[in-house]
N, C-alpha and C positions, 0 to 999 in steps of 0.2 A: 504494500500500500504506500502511498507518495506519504504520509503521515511517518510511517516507520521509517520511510529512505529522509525523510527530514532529520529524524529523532537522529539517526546513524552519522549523519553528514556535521562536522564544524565548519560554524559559522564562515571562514574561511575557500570553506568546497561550497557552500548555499551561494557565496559572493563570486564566485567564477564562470556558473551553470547560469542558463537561462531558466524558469520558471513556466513553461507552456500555459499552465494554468492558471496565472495570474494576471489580471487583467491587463494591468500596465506594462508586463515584461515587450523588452525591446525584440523574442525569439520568436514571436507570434508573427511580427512583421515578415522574417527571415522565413516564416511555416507559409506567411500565406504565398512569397514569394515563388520557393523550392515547391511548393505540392498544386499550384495553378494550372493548369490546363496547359497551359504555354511551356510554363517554368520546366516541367516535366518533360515533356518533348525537346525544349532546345536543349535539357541535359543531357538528354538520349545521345540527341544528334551529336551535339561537340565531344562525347565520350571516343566516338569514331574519328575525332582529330579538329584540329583548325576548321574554320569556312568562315568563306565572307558572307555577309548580310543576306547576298540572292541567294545563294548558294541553302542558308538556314532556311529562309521562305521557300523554296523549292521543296525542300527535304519534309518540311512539315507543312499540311496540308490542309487548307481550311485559314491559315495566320495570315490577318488583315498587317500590310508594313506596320501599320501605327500598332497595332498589339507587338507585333514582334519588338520593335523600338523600345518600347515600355517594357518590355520583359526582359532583354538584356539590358536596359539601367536598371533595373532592378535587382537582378545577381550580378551587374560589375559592382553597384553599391554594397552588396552586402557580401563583396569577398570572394566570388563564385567563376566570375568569369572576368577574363583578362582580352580590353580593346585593346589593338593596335592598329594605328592608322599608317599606313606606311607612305613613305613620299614618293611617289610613283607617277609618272604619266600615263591613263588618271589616273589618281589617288585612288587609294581605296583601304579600307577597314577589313580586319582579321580579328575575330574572338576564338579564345578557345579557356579550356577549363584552366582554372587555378589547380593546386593542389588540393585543399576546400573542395572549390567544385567537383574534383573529381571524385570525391567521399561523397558528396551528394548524389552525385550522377549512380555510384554502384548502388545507393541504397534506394534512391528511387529506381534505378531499372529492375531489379527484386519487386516491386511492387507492382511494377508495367507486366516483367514476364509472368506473374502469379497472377496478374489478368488476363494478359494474353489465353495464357494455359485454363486456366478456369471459366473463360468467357460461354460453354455452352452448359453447366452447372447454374453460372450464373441467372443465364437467360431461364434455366427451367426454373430458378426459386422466382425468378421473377417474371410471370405468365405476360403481364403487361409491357413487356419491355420484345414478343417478337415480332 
């Protein structure tokens, strides 16, 4: 129970860890970031290496630019994914995983392949959903 892992934990390890379940914790930002619709998929993607911006939109399917936009500042903000803009004629932009990011990316793709895999279970608990 989170009660007992409090009681266990000094003051010390409670000041290091984010709190999920607190309302004001700054890790909730970081959750809604990593587990969004977007966020999920472009971990996928850049797990498989570098790519530029079209390159992401192509790969994922259904992302308006301006979601994709917002979804990469939102994991290069919180430490996830690393922009480079290189000076090139033309320019152009490379993201790929942090370190960080790529702890993320393995843990959410565990979640993606346990969909994947489980997708026709799913569909029979849920009659409304063929």
């Amino acid at each position: 129970m989170v009660g007992d892992r409090l009681a266990r934990e000094g003051l010390s390890d409670r000041l290091r860890r984010g709190n999920l379940l607190a309302v004001d914790c700054p890790s909730r930002e970081v959750l809604k970031h990593v587990t969004s619709r977007w966020g999920v998929l472009v971990l996928i993607v850049l797990e498989g290496g570098t790519q530029r911006f079209s390159g992401l939109r192509r790969a994922i399917g259904g992302v308006s630019e301006r979601m994709l936009a917002q979804t990469l500042q939102w994991l290069e903000a919180d430490g996830l994914v690393l922009r480079v803009a290189r000076d090139v004629v033309p320019p152009h932009v490379e993201y790929s995983l942090t370190p960080l990011g790529s702890e993320a990316a393995t843990r959410v793709r565990g979640l993606a392949d346990w969909i994947e895999t489980s997708l026709p279970r799913i569909l029979d608990a849920a009659p409304e959903r063929r």
